[in-house]
N, C-alpha and C positions, 0 to 999 in steps of 0.2 A: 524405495520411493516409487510412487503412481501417478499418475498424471488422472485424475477423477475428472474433471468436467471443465467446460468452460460455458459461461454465463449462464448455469445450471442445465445445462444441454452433455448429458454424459458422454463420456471418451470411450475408442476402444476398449476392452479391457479381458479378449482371447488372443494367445500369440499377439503379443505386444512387445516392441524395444521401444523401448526412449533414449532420449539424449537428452538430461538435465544438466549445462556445460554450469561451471561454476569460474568462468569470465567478468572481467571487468568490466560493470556499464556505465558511460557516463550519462547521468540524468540530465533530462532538463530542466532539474531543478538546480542541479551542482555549475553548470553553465552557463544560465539563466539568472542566477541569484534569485533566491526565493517563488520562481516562479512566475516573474513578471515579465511580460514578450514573451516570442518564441525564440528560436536556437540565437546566440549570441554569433555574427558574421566570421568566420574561420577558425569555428570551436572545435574540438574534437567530438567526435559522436556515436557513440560506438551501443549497439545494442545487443542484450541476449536473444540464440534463439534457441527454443526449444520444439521436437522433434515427436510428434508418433507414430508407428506403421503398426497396425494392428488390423484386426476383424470385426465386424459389426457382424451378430446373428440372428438372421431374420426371423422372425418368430414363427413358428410350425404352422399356423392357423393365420399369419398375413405377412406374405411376400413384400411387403411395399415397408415394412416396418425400420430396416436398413435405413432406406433412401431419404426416408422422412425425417431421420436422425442426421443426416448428412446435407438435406436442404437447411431444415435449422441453424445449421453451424453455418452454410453456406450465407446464410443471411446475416449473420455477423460479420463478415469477412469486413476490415477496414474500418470496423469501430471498435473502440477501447473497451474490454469486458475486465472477468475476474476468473483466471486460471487457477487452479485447486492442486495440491495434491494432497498425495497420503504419506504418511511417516512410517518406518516401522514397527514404531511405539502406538503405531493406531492414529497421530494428533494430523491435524488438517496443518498447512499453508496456502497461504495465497498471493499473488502477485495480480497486479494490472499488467495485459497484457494487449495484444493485437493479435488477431488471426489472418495469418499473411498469406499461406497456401491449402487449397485443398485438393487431394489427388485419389477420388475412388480410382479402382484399379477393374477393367472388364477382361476376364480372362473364359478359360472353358472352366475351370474350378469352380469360380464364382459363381459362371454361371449356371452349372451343375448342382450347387448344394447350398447351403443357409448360409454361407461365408462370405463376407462382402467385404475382402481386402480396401484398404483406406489409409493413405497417410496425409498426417494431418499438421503445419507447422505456424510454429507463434515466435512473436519478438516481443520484447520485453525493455523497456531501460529503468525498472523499478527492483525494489528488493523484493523477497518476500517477505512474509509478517504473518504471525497469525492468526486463525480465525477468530478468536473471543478477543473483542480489546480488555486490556488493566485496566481498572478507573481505581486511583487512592482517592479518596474521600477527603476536603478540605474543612475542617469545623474550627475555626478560630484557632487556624496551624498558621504558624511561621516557619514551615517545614516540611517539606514531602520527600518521604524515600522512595525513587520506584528503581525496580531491578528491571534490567532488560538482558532478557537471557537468549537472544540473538548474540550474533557473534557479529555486526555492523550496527552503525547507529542507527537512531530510529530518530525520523525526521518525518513523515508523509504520513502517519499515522499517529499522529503527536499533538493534542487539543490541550488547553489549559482554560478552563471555566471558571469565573469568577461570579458570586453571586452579593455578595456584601459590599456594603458600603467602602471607598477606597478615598485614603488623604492624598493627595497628590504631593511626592511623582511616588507611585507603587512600583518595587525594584525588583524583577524576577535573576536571579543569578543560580547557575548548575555548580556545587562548590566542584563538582568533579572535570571540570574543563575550562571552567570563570567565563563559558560564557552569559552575557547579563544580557536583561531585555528592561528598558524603561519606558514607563507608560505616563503621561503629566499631566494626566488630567484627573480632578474629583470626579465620582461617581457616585450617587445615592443605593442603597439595597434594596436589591430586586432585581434592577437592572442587570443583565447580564454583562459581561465582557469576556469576549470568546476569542482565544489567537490561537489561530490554528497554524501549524507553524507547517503546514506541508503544503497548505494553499497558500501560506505567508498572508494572510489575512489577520485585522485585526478590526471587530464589532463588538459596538456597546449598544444594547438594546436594538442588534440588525441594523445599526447604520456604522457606513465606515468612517476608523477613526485611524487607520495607518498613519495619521501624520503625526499621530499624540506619542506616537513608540517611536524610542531611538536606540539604535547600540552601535555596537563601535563598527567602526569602520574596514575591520579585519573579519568581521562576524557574518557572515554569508544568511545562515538560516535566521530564524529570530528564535530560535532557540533549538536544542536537541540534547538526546538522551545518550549516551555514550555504550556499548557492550558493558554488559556488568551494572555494578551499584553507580546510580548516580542521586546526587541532593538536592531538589529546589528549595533554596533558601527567599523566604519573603520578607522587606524590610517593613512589615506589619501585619497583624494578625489576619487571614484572610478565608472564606469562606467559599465553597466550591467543588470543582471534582481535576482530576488529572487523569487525561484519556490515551493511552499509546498504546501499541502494540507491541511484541519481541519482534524483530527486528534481522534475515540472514541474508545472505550473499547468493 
């Protein structure tokens, strides 16, 4: 594993360690319930963080090339981006993260040679997921298989698009965990209906309709994909696409 970038602003990547921990985060979405408020009053809240000490190399012909790499990132510090890495297999992942510290290091080395020691640290309370999303393609199915080959659920990257006209109440159910999402309203084709189930939003034609979806009362997300095979079964033929990502720890 590599730590490649964050918010498209390259990482060390001479003499580098990381620390990629594979600790429990609780999300503000597992907390929160779908995302609505922020932290729930005496929640647990627990975030990854992840770690680099490495070298920037100043380029031969511009000394300042380091620095200008290291303001960049500085100017992120305290807003939410998208940390990267690399696989051994060559595949990308990604996480939302925050860039919480940044510590160039002035030594006589440094200052001596094209070496601009730098560590750099992030928090996380997301999974990763990867870079390309899956879309399965909906054409008058009463059924979607999508595989999430994550090893955690995939929730935060998880869209379901309806384009076709809908009887009401249209029933989304995962046979692989029974969780069900009910939606009671008609809908004409064309219009879209879009539930995104990591912002816990639900839009028909961009106006919200959250109050038209109900599920049970045990059901946190308004829907999710489980590790492995999972099924959306629809109680009618329905038209559209299925958007998630895999989904790891």
């Amino acid at each position: 594993m590599q730590l490649l970038d964050f918010n498209d602003i390259a990482l060390p990547d001479r003499s580098v360690a990381y620390e990629i921990p594979a600790t429990v985060a609780i999300s503000r979405m597992d907390i929160a319930g779908a995302r609505i408020g922020g932290y729930v009053l005496g929640a647990r809240h627990e975030t990854r963080k992840y770690v680099v000490n490495g070298l920037y190399l100043r380029d031969i012909n511009d000394s300042m090339s380091a620095d200008r790499l290291i303001d960049k990132l500085r100017a992120t510090m305290g807003a939410q981006g998208v940390l990267r890495q690399k696989m051994r297999d060559g595949s990308i992942r990604r996480c939302n993260a925050w860039l919480t510290a940044m510590s160039p290091t002035h030594d006589n080395q440094g200052a001596a040679t094209r070496a601009q020691p730098v560590a750099i640290e992030f928090e996380s309370d997301g999974f990763w997921h990867e870079e390309t999303a899956q879309n399965r393609v909906l054409a008058n199915a009463t059924e979607a298989f999508c595989a999430n080959a994550g090893n955690v659920a995939c929730v935060e990257h998880f869209r379901i698009e309806i384009t076709s006209a809908i009887v009401a109440p249209l029933t989304i159910t995962n046979t692989r965990n029974n969780y069900a999402l009910t939606y009671d309203a008609a809908k004409v084709a064309g219009v879209v209906l879009v539930i995104d189930c990591g912002a816990g939003t639900v839009l028909s034609g961009g106006t919200n309709v959250y109050g038209n979806a109900s599920r049970s009362d045990t059901q946190m997300e308004l829907m999710r994909l489980e590790a492995g095979w999972n099924r959306l079964a629809f109680n009618q033929a329905v038209t559209g696409v299925v958007s998630y990502r895999y989904a790891w720890i």
